[in-house]
C-alpha positions as CSV (number, residue, x, y, z in Angstrom):
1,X,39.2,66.3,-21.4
2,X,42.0,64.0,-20.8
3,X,43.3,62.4,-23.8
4,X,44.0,58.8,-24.1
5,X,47.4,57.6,-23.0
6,X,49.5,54.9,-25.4
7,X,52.5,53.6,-24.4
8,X,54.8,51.8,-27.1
9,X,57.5,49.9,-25.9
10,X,60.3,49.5,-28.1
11,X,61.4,52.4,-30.7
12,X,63.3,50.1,-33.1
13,X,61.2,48.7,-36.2
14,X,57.7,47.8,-34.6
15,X,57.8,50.4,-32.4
16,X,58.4,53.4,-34.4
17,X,56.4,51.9,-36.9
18,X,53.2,51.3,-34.5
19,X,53.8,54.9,-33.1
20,X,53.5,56.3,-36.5
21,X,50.6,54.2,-37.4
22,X,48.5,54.9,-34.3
23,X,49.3,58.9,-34.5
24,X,47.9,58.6,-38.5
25,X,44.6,57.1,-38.0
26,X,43.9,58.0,-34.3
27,X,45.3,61.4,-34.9
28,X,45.4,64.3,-32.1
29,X,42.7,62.0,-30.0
30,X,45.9,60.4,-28.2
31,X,48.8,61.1,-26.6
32,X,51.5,58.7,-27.3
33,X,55.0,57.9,-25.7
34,X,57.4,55.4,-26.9
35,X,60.2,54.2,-24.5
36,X,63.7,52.3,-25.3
37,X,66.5,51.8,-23.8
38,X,68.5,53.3,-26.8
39,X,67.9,56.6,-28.5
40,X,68.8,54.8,-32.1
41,X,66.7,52.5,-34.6
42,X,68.9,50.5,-36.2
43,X,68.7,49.0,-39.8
44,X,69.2,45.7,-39.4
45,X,68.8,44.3,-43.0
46,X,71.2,46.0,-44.2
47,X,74.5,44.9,-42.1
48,X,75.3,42.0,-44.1
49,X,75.8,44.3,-47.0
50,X,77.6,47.2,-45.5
51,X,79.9,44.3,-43.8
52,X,80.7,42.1,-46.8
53,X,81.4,45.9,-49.1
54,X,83.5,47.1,-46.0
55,X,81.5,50.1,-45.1
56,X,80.3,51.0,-41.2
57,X,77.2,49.9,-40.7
58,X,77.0,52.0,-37.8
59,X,77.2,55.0,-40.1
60,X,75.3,54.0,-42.7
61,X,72.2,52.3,-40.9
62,X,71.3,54.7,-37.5
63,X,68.4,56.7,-37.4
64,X,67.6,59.0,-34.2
65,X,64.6,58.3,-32.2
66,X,63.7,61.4,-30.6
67,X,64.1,63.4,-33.4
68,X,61.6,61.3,-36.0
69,X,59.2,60.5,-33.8
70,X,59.0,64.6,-32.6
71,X,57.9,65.1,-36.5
72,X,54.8,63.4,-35.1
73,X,54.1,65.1,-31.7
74,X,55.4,61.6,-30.2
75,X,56.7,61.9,-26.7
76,X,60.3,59.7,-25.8
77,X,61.8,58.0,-23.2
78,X,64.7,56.3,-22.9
79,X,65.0,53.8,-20.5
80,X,64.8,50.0,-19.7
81,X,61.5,48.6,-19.1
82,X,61.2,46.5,-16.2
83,X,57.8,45.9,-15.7
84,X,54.3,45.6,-17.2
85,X,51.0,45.6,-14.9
86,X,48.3,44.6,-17.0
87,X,45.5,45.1,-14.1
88,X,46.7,48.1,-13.1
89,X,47.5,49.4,-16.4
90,X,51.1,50.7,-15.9
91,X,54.6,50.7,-17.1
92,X,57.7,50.6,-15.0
93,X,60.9,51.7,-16.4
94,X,64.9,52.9,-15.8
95,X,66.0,55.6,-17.5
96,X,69.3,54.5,-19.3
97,X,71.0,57.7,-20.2
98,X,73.3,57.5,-17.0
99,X,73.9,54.2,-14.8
100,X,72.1,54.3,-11.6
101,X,68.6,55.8,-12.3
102,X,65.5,55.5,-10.3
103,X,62.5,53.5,-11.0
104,X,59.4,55.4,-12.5
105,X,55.9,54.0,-13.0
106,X,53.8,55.6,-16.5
107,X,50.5,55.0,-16.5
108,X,48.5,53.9,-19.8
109,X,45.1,53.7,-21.5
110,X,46.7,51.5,-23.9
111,X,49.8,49.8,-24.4
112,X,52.1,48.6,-27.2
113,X,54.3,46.3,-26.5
114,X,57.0,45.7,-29.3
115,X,60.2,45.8,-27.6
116,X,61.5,42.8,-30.0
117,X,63.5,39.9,-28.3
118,X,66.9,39.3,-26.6
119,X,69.2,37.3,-28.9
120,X,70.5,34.8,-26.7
121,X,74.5,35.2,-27.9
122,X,75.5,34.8,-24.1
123,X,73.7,31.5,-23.9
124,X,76.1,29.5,-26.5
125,X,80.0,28.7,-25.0
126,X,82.5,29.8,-26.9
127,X,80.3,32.5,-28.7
128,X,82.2,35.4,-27.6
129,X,85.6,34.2,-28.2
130,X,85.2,32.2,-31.6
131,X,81.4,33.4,-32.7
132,X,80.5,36.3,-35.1
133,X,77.4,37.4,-36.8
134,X,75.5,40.0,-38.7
135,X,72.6,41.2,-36.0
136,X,73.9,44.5,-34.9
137,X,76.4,47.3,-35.5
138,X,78.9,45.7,-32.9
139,X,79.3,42.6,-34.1
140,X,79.0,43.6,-37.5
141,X,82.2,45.3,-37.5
142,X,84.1,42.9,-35.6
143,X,83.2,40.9,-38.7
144,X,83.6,43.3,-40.9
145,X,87.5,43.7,-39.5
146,X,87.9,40.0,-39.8
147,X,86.7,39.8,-43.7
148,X,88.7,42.9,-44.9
149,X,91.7,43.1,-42.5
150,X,93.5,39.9,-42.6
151,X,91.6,37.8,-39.8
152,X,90.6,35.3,-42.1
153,X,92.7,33.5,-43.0
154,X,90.6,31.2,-45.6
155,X,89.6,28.2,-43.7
156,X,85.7,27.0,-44.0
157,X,82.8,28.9,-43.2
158,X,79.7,27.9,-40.8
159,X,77.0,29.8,-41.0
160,X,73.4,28.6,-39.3
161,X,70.8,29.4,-36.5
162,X,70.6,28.0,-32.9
163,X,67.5,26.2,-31.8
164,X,64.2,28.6,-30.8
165,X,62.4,28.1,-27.7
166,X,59.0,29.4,-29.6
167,X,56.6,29.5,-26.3
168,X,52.4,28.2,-27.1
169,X,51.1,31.4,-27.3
170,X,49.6,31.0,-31.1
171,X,48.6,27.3,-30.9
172,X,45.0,28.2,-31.5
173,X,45.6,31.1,-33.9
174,X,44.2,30.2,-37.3
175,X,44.7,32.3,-40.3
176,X,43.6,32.0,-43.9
177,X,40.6,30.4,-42.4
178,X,41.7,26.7,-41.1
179,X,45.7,27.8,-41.2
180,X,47.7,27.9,-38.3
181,X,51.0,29.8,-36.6
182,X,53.3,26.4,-37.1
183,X,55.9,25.7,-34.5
184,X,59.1,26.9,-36.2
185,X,62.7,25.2,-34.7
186,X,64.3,28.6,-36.3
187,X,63.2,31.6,-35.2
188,X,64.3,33.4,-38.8
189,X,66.6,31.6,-41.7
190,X,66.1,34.0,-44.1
191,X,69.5,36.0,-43.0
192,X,71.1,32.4,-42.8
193,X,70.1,32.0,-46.8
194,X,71.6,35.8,-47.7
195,X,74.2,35.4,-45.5
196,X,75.3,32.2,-47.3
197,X,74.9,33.2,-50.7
198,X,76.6,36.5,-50.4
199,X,79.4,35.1,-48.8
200,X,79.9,32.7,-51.2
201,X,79.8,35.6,-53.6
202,X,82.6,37.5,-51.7
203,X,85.0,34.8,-51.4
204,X,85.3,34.2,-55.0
205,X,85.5,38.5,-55.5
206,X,88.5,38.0,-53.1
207,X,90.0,35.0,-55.0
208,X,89.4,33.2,-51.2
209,X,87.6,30.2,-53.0
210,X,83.6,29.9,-53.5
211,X,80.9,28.1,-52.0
212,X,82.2,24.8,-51.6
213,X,84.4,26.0,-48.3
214,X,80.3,27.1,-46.7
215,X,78.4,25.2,-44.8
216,X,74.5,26.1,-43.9
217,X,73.5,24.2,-40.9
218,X,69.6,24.2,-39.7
219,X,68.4,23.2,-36.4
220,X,65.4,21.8,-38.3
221,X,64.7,19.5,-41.1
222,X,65.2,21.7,-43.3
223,X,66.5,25.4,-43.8
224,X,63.7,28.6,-44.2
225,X,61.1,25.9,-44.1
226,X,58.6,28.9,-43.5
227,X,59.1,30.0,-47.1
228,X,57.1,26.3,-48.3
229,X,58.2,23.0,-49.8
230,X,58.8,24.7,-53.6
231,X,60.6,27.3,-52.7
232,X,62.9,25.2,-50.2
233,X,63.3,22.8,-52.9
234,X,64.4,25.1,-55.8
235,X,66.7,26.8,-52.9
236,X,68.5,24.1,-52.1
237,X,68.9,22.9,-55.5
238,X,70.2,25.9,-56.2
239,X,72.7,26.0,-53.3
240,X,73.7,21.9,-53.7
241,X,74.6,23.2,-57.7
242,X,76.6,26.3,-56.7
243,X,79.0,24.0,-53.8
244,X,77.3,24.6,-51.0
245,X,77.6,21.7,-48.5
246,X,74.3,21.2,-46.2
247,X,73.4,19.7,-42.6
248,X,70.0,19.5,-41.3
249,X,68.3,18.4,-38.0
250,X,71.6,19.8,-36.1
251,X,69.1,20.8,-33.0
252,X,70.7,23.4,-30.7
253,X,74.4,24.5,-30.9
254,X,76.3,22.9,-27.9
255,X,79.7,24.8,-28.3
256,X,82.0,26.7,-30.1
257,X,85.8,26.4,-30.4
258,X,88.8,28.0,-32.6
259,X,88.4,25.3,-34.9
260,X,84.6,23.9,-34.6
261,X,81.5,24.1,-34.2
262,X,79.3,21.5,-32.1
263,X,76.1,20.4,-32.1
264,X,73.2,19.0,-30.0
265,X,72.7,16.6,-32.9
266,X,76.0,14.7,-32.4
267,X,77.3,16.8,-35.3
268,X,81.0,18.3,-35.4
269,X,82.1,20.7,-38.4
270,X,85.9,22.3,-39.1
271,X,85.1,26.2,-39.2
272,X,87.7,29.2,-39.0
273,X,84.8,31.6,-39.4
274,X,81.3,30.2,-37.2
275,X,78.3,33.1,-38.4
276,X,75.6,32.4,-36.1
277,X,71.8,33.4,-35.3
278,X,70.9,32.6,-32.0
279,X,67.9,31.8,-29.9
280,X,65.3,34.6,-29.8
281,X,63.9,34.9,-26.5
282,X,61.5,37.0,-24.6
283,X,62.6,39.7,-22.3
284,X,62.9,39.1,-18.9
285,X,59.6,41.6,-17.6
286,X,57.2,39.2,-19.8
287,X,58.3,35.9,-18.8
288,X,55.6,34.8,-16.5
289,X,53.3,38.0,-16.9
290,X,50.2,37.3,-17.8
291,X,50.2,38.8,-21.0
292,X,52.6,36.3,-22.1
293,X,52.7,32.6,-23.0
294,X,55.1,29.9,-21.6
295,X,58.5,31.6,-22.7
296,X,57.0,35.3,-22.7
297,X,55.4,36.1,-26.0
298,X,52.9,38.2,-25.9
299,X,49.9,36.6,-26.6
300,X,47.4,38.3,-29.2
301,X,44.2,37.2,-31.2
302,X,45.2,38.4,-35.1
303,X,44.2,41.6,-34.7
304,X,47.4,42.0,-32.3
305,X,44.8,42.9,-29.0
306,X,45.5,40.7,-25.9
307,X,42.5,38.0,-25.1
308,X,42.8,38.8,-21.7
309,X,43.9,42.3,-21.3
310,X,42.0,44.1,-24.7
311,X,44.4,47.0,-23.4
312,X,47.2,45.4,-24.2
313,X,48.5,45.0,-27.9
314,X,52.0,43.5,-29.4
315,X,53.6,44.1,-32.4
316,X,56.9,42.6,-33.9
317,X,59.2,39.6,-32.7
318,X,57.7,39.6,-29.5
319,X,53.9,38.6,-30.6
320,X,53.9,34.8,-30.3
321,X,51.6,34.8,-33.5
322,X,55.1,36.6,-35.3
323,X,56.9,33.2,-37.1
324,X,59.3,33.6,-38.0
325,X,60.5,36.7,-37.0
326,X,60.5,38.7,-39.7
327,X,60.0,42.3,-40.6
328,X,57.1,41.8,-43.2
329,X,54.9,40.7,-41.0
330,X,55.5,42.9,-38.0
331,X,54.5,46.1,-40.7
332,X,51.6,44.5,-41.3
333,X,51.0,44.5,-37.1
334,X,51.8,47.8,-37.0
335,X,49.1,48.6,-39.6
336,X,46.2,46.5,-37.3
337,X,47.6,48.2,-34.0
338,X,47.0,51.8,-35.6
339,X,43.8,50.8,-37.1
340,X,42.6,49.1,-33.8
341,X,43.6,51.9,-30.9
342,X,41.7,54.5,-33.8
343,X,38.7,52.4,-33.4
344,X,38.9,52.4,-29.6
345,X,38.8,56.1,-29.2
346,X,36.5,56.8,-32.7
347,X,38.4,57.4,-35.2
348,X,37.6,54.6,-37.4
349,X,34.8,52.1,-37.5
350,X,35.1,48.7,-36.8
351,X,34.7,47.6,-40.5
352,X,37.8,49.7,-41.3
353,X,39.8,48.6,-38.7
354,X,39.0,44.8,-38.1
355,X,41.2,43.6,-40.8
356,X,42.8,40.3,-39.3
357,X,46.5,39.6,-39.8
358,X,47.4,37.3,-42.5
359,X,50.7,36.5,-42.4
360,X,53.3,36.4,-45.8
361,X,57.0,35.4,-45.7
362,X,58.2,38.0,-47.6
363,X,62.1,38.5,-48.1
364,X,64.4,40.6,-50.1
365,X,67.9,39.3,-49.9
366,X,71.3,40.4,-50.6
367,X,73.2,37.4,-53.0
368,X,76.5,39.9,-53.6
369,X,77.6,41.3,-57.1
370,X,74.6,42.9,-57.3
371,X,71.8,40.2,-57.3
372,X,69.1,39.3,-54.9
373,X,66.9,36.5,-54.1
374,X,63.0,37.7,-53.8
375,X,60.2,35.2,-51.7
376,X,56.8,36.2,-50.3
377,X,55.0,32.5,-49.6
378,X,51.8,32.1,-47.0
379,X,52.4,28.3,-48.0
380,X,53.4,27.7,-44.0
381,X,50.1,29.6,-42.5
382,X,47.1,27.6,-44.9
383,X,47.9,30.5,-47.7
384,X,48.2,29.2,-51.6
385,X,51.1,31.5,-52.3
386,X,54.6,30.4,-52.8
387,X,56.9,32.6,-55.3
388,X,61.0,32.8,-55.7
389,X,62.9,35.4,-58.3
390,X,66.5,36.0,-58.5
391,X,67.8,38.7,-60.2
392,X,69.6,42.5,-60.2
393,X,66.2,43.8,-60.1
394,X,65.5,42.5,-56.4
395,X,68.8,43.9,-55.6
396,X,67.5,47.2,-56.5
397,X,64.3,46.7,-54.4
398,X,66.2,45.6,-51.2
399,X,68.6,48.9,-51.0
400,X,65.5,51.2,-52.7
401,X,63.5,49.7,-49.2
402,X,66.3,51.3,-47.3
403,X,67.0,54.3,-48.9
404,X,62.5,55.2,-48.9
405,X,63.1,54.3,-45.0
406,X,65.3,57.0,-44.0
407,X,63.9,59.7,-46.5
408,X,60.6,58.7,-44.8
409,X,61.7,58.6,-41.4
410,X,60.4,55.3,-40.9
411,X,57.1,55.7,-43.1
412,X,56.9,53.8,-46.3
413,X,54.7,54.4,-49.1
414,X,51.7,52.6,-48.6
415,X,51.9,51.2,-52.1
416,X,55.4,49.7,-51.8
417,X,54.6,46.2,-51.1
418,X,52.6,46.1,-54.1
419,X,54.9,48.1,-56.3
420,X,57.5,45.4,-55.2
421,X,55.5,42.6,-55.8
422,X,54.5,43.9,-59.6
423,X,58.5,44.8,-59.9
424,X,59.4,41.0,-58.9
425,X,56.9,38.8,-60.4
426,X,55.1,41.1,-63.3
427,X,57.5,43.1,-65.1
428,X,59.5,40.8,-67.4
């Protein structure tokens, strides 16, 4: 007999991660074929660390596709998916080794999508001329030959998000009982946070000054206000103490120039360097599908399975029930996607896969000199947790994270969010 079809699509984080997932608990009942556009995951937390110590991050944070998820007996594609018909229960994609590819149509049983979103870079003037940041290997190194090879000349640092366009596709989604998905105006501040505090770190390493030239801007009142109102609070404490300077409610980001940065807000601020994290938005084959709310999240009940389509999961940034967008909870997806497409086809019961999502801010970040700053908080969602730790020993965590990735090929113990909670917040 035919074996059930699952189509992933995206191979970065969620994807690879919901491959793997699905091929442990469903087994050899499915087949399963993952498709990007690229034949690379890349790392992602990591850049800001391999650009601040002057290291590629393109060498240092690339994993191949293919090969990984072969390990598994995990078919790939790569190409550029253009369309999803949820009726008729197929995928059409463009094959992006060579420019100029035919269109191909891939039939599923299920599908997966976690493609991630577009950062919206091209959708801020002045970005491409005066803009950096730390979200992939490209622009990563153009930083990276800024910081270490002159560029910068010393002048004050920006660093803050644009405004997020979240969609409505979670408004009714209630975790922890009577919680809710909250409407963010930041799609993710926690690289705003790391990216702040080690820069501060590497100015005074490089005799440039501290963190009085640094500015953190939010679009919202105030900044990572999905880790709760304690851990804000001792945060920005913390950061008003050190020099920091601070501007809230900024709204979107209207322009960027050599020597500024504007915003919707009214607000004008003197930068040399302008590290930005832009709008996250869907992909251009889910806006308007039916899938998808009103800006093209995939809507999902918390067990990641479409309400209208129960064909159709999501896992990752482009699940409107994932805010913020952060890597924590899209594991946690990937987890309820395996566990429900093993159900489906009988290889788990319902009791062992109906575990619902319930969704923890939980951060490892990068402060320089060796230090980190540790937060897992449900606060936001209706949760009681909120917990912040500084330290070497968070550092520690954060590159142990990456180095068990690649040694795993993309599987992590499935005791290391609890070892890293009892390193952070037991062990004195």
């Amino acid at each position: 007999m035919k074996k059930p079809h699952v189509v992933v699509l995206g191979g970065n984080f969620a994807g690879m991660g919901t491959a793997q997932k699905v091929r442990q608990y469903a087994g050899d009942a499915v087949d399963i074929t993952v498709i990007d556009r690229k034949d690379y995951l890349m790392f992602v937390p990591n850049i800001p660390n391999e650009v601040l110590e002057n290291r590629d991050p393109e060498e240092t944070l690339k994993m191949d596709i293919p090969s990984t998820l072969k390990r598994d007996g995990i078919k790939f594609i790569q190409a550029e998916v253009t369309a999803l018909d949820a009726t008729k229960k197929t995928v059409t994609y463009v094959p992006t080794e060579r420019p100029g590819a035919e269109t191909h149509t891939l039939p599923y049983d299920y599908v997966v999508v976690a493609v991630g979103c577009r950062l919206a870079f091209d959708k801020i003037p002045g970005f491409a001329e005066y803009g950096d940041t730390v979200s992939d290997f490209y622009h990563g190194n153009k930083l990276r030959e800024k910081l270490h090879n002159g560029g910068y000349k010393g002048g004050p640092i920006v660093i803050g998000s644009a405004l997020w366009h979240q969609g409505d596709g979670a408004k009714n989604v209630k975790p922890y009982g009577e919680g809710s998905i909250p409407a963010a105006l930041a799609a993710c501040e926690g690289p705003t946070v790391e990216m702040a505090l080690s820069m501060a770190t590497w100015l005074g390493k490089h005799n440039m000054g501290d963190a009085k030239k640094i500015t953190i801007t939010t679009p919202a009142e105030v900044v990572a206000e999905d880790a709760g109102e304690k851990v804000v609070g001792t945060l920005l404490a913390a950061a008003t103490q050190m020099g920091f300077n601070y501007v809230n409610n900024t709204r979107d980001i209207v322009r960027l120039t050599e020597t500024h940065i504007e915003y919707e807000g009214g607000q004008k601020l003197e930068a040399e360097i302008k590290i930005v994290f832009p709008d996250w938005e869907a992909y251009a084959f889910l806006k308007g599908n039916p899938v998808a709310d009103s800006k093209g999240f995939v809507v999902t009940d918390l067990l990641m399975r479409s309400p209208k389509f129960p064909e159709v999961f999501a896992a990752g940034d482009c699940a409107a029930v994932t805010v913020p967008k952060l890597g924590s909870i899209g594991h946690e997806e990937c987890e309820i996607v395996g566990r429900q497409i093993a159900a489906a086809v009988g290889r788990m019961t319902p009791e062992e896969a109906n575990t619902p999502l319930s969704p923890v801010v939980l951060c490892l970040g990068d402060m320089g000199a060796g230090k980190g700053f540790y937060i897992r908080s449900n606060s936001w969602f209706g949760g009681p947790t909120q917990e912040l730790r500084f330290g070497r020993r968070i550092f520690f965590l954060k590159m142990r994270y990456r180095d068990l990735f690649f040694w795993g090929k993309g599987k992590t113990p499935s005791w290391g969010n609890r070892f890293a909670t009892w390193l952070a917040e037991v062990l004195k």
